[in-house]
PAPA-532016 format. One line per field, with one value per residue: residue in three letters; residue number from 1; x, y, z of N, C-alpha, C in turn. Coordinates in steps of 0.05 Angstrom, whole numbers. Each point is the difference from the previous one (the first is absolute). Last residue first. Layout:
REM PAPA-532016
aa (ALA;...);
i (NUM;...);
n_X (X;...);
n_Y (Y;...);
n_Z (Z;...);
ca_X (X;...);
ca_Y (Y;...);
ca_Z (Z;...);
c_X (X;...);
c_Y (Y;...);
c_Z (Z;...);
REM end
This chain:
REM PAPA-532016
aa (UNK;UNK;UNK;UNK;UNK;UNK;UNK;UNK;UNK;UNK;UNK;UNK;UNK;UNK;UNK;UNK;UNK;UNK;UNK;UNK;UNK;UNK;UNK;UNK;UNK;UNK;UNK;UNK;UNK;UNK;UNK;UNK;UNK;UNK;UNK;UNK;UNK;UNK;UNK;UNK;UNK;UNK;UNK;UNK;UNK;UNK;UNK;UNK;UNK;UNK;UNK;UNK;UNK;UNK;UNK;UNK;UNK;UNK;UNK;UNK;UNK;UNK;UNK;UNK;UNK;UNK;UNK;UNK;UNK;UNK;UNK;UNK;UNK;UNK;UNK;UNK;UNK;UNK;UNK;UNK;UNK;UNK;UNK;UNK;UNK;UNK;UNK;UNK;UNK;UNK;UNK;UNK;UNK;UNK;UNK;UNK;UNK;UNK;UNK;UNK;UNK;UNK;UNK;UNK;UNK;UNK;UNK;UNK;UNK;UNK;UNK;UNK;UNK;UNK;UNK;UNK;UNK;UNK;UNK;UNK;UNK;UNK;UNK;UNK;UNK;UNK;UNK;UNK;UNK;UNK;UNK;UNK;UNK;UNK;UNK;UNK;UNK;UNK;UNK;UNK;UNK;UNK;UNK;UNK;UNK;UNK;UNK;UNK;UNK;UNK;UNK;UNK;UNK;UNK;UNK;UNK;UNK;UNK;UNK;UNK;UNK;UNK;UNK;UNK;UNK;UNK;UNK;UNK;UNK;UNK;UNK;UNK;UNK;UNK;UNK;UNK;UNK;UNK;UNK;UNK;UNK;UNK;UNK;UNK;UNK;UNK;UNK;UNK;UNK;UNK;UNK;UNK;UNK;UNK;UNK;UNK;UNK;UNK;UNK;UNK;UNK;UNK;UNK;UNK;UNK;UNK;UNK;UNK;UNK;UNK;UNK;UNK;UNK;UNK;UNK;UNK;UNK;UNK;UNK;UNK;UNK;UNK;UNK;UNK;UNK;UNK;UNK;UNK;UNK;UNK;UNK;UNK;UNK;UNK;UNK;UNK;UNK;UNK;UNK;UNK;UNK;UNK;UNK;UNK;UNK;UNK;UNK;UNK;UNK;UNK;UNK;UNK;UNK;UNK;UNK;UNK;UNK;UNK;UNK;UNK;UNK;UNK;UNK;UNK;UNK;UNK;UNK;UNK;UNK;UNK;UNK;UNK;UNK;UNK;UNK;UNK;UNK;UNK;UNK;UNK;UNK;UNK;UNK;UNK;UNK;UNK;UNK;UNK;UNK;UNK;UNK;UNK;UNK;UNK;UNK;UNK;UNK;UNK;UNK;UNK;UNK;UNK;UNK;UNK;UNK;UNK;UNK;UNK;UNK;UNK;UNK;UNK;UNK;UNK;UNK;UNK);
i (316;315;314;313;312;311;310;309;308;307;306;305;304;303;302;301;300;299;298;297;296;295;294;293;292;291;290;289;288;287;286;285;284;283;282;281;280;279;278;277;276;275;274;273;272;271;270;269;268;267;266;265;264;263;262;261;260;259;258;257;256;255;254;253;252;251;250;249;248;247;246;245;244;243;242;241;240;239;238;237;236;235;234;233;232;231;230;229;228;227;226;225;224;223;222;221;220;219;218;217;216;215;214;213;212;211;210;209;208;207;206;205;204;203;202;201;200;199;198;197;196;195;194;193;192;191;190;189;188;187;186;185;184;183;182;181;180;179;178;177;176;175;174;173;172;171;170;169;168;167;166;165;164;163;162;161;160;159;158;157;156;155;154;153;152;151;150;149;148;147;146;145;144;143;142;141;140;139;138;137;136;135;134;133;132;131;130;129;128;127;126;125;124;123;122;121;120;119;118;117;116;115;114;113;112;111;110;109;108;107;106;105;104;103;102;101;100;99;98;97;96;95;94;93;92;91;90;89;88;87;86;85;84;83;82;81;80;79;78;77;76;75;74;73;72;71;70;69;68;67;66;65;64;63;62;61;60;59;58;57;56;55;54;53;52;51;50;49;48;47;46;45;44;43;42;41;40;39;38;37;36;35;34;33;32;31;30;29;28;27;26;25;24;23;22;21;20;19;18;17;16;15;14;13;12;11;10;9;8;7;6;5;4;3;2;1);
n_X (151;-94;-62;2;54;98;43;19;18;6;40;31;-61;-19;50;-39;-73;14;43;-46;-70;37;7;-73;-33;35;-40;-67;21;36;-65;-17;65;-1;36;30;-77;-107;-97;-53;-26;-70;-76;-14;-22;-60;-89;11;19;27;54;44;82;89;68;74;72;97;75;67;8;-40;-90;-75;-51;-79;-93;-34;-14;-64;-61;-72;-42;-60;-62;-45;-77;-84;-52;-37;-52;-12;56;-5;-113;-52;36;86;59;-9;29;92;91;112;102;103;107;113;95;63;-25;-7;-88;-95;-70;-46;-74;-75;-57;-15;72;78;99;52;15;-70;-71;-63;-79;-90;-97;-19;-25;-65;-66;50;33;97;111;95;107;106;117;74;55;-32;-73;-80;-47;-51;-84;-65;-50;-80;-81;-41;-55;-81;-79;-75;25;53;-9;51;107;123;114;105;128;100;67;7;4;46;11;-86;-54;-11;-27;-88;-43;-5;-62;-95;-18;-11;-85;-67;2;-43;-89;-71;-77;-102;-42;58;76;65;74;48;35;42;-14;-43;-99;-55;21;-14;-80;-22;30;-44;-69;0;-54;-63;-24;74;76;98;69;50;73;28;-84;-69;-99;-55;-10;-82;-67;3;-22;-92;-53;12;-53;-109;-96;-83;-18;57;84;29;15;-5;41;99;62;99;91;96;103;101;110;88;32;-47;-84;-30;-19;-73;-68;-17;-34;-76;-55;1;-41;-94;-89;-83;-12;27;94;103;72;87;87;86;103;59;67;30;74;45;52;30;39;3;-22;-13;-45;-6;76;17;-46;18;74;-27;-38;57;19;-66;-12;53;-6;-65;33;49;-50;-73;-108;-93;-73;-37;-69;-21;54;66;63;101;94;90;86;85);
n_Y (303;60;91;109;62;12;-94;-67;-74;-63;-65;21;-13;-85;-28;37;-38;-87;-5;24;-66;-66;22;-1;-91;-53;-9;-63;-86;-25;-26;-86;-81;-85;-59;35;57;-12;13;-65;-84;5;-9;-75;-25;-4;6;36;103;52;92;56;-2;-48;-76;-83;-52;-68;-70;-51;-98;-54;-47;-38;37;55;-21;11;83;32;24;-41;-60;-70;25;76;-4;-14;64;52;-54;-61;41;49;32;87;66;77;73;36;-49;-17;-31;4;-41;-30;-29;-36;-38;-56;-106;-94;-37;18;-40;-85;25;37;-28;-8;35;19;56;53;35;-6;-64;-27;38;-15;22;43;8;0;-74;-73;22;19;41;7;23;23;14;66;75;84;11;-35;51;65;-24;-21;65;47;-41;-4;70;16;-62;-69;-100;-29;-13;-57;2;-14;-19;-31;-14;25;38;90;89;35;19;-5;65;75;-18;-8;80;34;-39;27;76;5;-43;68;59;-21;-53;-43;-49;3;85;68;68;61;40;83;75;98;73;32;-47;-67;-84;-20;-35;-98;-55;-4;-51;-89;-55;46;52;83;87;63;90;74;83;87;72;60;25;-55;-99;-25;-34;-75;-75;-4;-37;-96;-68;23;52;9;35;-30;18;89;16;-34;-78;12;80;40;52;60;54;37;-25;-35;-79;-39;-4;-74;-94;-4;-29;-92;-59;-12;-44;-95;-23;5;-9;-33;20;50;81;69;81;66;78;80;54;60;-42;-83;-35;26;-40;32;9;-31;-57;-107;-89;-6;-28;-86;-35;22;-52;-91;6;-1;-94;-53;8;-40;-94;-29;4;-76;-74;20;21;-7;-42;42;89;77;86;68;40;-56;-46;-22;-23;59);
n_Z (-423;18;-16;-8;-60;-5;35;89;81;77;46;79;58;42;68;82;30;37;101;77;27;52;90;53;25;74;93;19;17;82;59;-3;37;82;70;90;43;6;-15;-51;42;65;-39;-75;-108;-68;44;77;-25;-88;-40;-70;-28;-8;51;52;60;3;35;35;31;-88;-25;27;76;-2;20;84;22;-65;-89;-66;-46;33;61;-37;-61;38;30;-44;-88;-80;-87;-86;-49;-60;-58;44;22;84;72;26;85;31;26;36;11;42;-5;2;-6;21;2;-14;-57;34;71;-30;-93;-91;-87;-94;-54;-94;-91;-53;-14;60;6;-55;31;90;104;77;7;36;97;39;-19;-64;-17;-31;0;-49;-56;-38;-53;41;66;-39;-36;60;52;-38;-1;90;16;-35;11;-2;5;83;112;77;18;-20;26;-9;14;-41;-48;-18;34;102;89;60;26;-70;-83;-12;-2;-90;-53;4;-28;-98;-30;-8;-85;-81;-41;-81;-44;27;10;-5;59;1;-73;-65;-84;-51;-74;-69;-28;-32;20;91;40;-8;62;82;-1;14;59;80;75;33;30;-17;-5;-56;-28;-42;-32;-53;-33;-49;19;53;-50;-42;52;10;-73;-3;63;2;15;58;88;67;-7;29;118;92;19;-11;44;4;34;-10;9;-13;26;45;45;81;-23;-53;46;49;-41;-36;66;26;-67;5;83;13;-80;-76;-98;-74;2;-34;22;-28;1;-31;9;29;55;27;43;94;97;118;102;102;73;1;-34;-101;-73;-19;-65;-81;-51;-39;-92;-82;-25;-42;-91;-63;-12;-56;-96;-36;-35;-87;-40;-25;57;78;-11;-23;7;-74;-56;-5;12;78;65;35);
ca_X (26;16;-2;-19;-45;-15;4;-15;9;-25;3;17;-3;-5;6;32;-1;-17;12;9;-9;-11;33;-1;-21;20;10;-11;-3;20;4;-16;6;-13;-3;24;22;18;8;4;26;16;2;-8;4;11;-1;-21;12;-32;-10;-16;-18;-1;-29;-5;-21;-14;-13;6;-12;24;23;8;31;22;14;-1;18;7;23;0;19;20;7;17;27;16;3;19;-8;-27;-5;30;15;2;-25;-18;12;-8;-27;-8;-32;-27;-9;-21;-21;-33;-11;17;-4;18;25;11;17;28;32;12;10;-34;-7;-32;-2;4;20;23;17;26;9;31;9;-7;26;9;-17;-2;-4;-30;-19;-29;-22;-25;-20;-15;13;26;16;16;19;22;9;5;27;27;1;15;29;14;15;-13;-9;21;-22;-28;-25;-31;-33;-18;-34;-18;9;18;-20;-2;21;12;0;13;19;17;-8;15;33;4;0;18;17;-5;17;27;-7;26;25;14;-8;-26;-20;-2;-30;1;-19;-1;14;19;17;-10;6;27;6;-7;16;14;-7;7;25;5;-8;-32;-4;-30;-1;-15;-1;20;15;32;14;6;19;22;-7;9;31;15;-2;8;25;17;23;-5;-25;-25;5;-19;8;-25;-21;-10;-28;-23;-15;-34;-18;-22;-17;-11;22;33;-1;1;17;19;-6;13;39;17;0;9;29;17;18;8;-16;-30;-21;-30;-13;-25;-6;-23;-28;-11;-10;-19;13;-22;2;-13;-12;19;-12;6;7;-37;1;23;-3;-11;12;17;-22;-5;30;5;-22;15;16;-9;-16;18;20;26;24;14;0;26;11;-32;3;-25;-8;-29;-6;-30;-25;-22);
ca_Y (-10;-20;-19;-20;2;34;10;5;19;16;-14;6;31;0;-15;13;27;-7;0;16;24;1;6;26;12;-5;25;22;-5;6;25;8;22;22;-19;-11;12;-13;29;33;-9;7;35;2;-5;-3;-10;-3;-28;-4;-34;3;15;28;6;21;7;29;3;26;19;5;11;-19;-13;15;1;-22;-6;11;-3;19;20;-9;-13;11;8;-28;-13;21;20;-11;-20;-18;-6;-33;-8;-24;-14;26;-8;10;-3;5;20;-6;16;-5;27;17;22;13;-20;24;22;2;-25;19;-8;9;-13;0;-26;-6;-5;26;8;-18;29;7;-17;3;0;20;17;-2;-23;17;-18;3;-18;20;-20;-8;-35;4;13;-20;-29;9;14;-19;-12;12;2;-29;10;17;18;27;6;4;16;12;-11;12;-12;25;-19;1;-24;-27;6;-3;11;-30;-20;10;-4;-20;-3;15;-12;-29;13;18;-15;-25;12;-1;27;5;-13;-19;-28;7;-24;2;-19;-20;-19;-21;-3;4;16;25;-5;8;23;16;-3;15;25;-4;-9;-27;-28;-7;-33;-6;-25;-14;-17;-22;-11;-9;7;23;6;3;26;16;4;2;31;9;5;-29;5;-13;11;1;-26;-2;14;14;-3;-10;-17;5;-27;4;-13;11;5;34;10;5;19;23;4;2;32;21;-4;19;34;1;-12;22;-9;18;-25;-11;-33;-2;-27;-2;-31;-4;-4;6;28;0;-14;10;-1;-20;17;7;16;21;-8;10;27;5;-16;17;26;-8;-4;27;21;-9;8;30;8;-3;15;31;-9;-13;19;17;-23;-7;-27;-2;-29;-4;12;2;15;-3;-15;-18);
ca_Z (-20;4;-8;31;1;6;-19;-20;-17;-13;-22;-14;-11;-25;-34;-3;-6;-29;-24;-4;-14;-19;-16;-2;-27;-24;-6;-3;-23;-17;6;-11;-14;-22;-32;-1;-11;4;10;-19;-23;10;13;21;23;-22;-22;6;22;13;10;21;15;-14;-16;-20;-6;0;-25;4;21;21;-12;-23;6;-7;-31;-4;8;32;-1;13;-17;-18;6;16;-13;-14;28;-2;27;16;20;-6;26;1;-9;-7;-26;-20;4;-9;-23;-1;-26;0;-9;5;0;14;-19;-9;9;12;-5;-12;7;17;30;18;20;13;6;44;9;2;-25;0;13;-13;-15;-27;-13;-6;-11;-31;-12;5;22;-5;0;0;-8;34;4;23;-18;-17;6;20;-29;-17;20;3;-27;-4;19;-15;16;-1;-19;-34;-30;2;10;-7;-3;-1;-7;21;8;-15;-13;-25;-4;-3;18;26;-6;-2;24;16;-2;11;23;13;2;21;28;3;24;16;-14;3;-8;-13;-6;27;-1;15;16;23;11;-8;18;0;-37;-9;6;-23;-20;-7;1;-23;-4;-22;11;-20;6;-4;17;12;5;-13;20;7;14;-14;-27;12;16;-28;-4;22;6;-27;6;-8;0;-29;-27;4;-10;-23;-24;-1;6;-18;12;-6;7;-5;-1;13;-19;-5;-15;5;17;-12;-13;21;-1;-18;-3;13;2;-23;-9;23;8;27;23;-4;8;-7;1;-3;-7;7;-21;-23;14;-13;-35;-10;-28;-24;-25;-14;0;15;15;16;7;22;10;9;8;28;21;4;12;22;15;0;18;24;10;9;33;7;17;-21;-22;9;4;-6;11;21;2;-10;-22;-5;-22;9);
c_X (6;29;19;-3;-7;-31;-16;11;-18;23;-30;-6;23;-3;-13;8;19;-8;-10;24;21;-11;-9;36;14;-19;23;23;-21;-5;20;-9;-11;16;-17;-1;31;30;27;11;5;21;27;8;1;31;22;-1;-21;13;-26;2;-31;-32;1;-20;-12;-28;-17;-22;4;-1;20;20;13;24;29;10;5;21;-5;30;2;19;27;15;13;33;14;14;29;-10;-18;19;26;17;-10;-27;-15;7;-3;-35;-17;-31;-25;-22;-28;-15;-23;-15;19;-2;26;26;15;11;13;25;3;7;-27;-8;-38;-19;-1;18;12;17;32;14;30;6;-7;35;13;-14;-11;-19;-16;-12;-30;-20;-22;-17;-5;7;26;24;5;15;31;29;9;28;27;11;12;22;21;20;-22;-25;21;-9;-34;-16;-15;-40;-20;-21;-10;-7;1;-19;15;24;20;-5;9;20;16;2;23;24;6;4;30;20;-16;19;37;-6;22;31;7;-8;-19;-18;-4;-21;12;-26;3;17;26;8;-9;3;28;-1;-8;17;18;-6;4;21;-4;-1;-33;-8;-24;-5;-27;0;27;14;30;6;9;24;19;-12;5;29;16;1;20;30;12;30;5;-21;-29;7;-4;12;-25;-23;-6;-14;-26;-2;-27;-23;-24;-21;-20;13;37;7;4;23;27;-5;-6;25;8;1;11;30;8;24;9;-21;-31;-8;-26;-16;-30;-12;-9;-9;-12;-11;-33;-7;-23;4;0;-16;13;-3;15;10;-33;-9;12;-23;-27;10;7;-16;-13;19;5;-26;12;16;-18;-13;13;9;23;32;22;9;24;5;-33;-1;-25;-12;-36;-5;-13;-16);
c_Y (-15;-8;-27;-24;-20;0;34;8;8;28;18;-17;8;29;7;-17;13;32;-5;-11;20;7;-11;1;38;15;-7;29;38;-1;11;36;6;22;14;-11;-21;9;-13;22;24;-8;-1;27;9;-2;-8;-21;-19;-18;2;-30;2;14;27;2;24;-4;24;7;26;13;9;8;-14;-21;6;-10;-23;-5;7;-6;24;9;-21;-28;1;11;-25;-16;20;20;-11;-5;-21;3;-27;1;-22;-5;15;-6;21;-7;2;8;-5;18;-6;19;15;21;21;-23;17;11;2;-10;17;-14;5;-22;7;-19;7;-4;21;3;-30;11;-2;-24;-3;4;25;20;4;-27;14;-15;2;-27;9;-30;-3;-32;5;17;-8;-22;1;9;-23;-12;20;2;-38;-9;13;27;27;4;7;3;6;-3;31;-14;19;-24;9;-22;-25;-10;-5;15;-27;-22;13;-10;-29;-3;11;-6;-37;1;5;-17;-19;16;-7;26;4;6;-20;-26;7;-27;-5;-15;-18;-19;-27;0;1;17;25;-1;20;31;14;-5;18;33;14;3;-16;-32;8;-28;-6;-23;-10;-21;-10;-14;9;27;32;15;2;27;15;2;12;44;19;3;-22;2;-14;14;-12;-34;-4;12;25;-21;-20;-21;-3;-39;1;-22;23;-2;25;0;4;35;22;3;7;22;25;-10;15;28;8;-5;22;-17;14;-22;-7;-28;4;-36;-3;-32;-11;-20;6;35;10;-9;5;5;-27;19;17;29;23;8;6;36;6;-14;27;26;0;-3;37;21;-12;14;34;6;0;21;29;-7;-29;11;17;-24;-5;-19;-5;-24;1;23;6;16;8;-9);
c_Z (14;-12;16;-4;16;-10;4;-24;-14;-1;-14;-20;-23;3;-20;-22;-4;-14;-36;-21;-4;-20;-28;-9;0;-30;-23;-8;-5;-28;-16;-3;-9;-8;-21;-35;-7;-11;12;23;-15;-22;18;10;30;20;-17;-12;9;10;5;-3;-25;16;-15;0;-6;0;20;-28;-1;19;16;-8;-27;10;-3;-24;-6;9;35;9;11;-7;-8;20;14;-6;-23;33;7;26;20;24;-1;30;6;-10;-5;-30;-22;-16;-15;-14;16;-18;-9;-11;-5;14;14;-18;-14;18;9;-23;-17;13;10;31;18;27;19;-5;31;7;6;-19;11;15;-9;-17;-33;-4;-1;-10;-27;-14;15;24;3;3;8;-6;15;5;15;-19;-18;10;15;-20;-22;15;-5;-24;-5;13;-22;8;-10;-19;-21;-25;-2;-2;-6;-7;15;-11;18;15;-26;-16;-31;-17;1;27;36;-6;4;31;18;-19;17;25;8;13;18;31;4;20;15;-16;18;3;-15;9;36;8;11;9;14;18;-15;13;-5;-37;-10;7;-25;-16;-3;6;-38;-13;-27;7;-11;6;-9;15;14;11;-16;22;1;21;-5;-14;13;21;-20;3;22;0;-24;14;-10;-15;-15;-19;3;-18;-27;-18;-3;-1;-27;4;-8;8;-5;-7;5;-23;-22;-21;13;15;-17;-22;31;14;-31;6;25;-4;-27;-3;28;2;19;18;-2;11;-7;8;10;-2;23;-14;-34;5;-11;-37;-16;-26;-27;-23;-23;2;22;42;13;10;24;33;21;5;34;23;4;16;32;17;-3;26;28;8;8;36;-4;9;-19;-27;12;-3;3;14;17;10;-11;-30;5;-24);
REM end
């Protein structure tokens, strides 16, 4: 299998191959969640340690589920009531741990770039559980993976994206991923929340809903993210939705077997319609939920075998 990295802390750094080698492990354990069968204890004896600096339910209990089935021992630290609050720097913090010995940290921080510098201090495994605005890589893992097993491949899709790109990690990651699988990737939302230059990535910008989501395969919706905003970047939450709220109506724009996606927490309502999200013939939002826990298990198992130490614990 590809992979050759020691930590995942982007989907911007990962070869095609490698994606598809995380994948393929991902659909296996995937199969094996699904039954009752004895399980692949690949992480028996080490230890993984989530660190969330932002509240998360989805994201920390898919890892700690994941770890858990391949015999990890897990800690889930409060890091709302722990000495980061005295004043503590990330830096201190990770050279404490460090000195622990975990072999694998999960970590989501609300600024972009954190864990990357985290990991430059550690000796073991970092996974990026979201920082920032920059990447929230198994996000995007998990909506491929969800979209390969739907549409029965992962190539030569038209792939809308909708809503809050510009405050959104999980778009910045899917971006990076489609295009790197030969997807056409269309953007759409209105101007105040589609990033500058965000036509230079190679997908296509639209402040339509008609005629972005024309002959889409794969509908994905995003979460307004209020908690990111400075300023008002829309007139209302009754306007947006009018516009860019995802319903049936919308949805005829696109194909009639096209998927509908949210990396969750919704805001029905707003971002789209309550009965279109529980619409088992055209929603996989559920499946997007339970593909995150094959995911995680495979990105942990690659990079355990790939966290070699030297007899002073040092990385190689």
């Amino acid at each position: 299998m590809t992979f050759r990295h020691k930590h995942l802390l982007g989907i911007s750094e990962l070869h095609p191959r490698e994606i598809q080698t995380i994948l393929d492990l991902a659909d296996r354990y995937a199969e094996q969640n699904r039954n009752d069968g004895p399980r692949e204890m690949v992480l028996a004896g080490l230890t993984q340690i989530n660190m969330f600096f932002e509240n998360s339910t989805r994201t920390q209990a898919s890892f700690e589920i994941a770890g858990k089935r391949l015999g990890a021992n897990v800690m889930n630290m409060a890091m709302q009531a722990s000495s980061i609050k005295k004043g503590e720097t990330l830096i201190d913090t990770a050279l404490t741990l460090n000195a622990m010995h975990p072999d694998i940290l999960v970590v989501r921080h609300p600024h972009s770039g954190a864990v990357n510098l985290l990991a430059e201090k550690v000796n073991c495994a970092v996974l990026n559980a979201g920082d920032g605005r920059h990447e929230h890589p198994t996000q995007a893992l998990l909506d491929a993976l969800t979209i390969r097993r739907e549409k029965g491949r992962l190539h030569r899709l038209t792939i809308a994206i909708c809503g809050d790109i510009a405050h959104s990690r999980v778009a910045r990651s899917n971006i990076h991923l489609l295009g790197k699988m030969e997807n056409r990737v269309r953007l759409i939302g209105p101007p105040t929340l589609i990033p500058a230059g965000a036509a230079d990535w190679g997908v296509e910008v639209y402040d339509n809903m008609a005629e972005g989501l024309k002959d889409a395969d794969v509908v994905m919706m995003l979460r307004l993210q209020k908690e990111r905003m400075d300023g008002a970047f829309i007139p209302s939450e009754r306007e947006y939705y009018h516009r860019f709220g995802l319903d049936a109506a919308k949805l005829t724009y696109a194909k009639d077997d096209a998927i509908v996606m949210h990396p969750g927490p919704m805001n029905r309502g707003v971002e789209i319609d309550g009965t279109l999200a529980d619409d088992i013939n055209r929603s996989v939002i559920q499946e997007q939920v339970e593909m995150g826990v094959a995911v995680r298990m495979a990105a942990m198992e690659l990079l355990a075998r790939n966290h070699q130490t030297d007899p002073k614990g040092v990385m190689v």
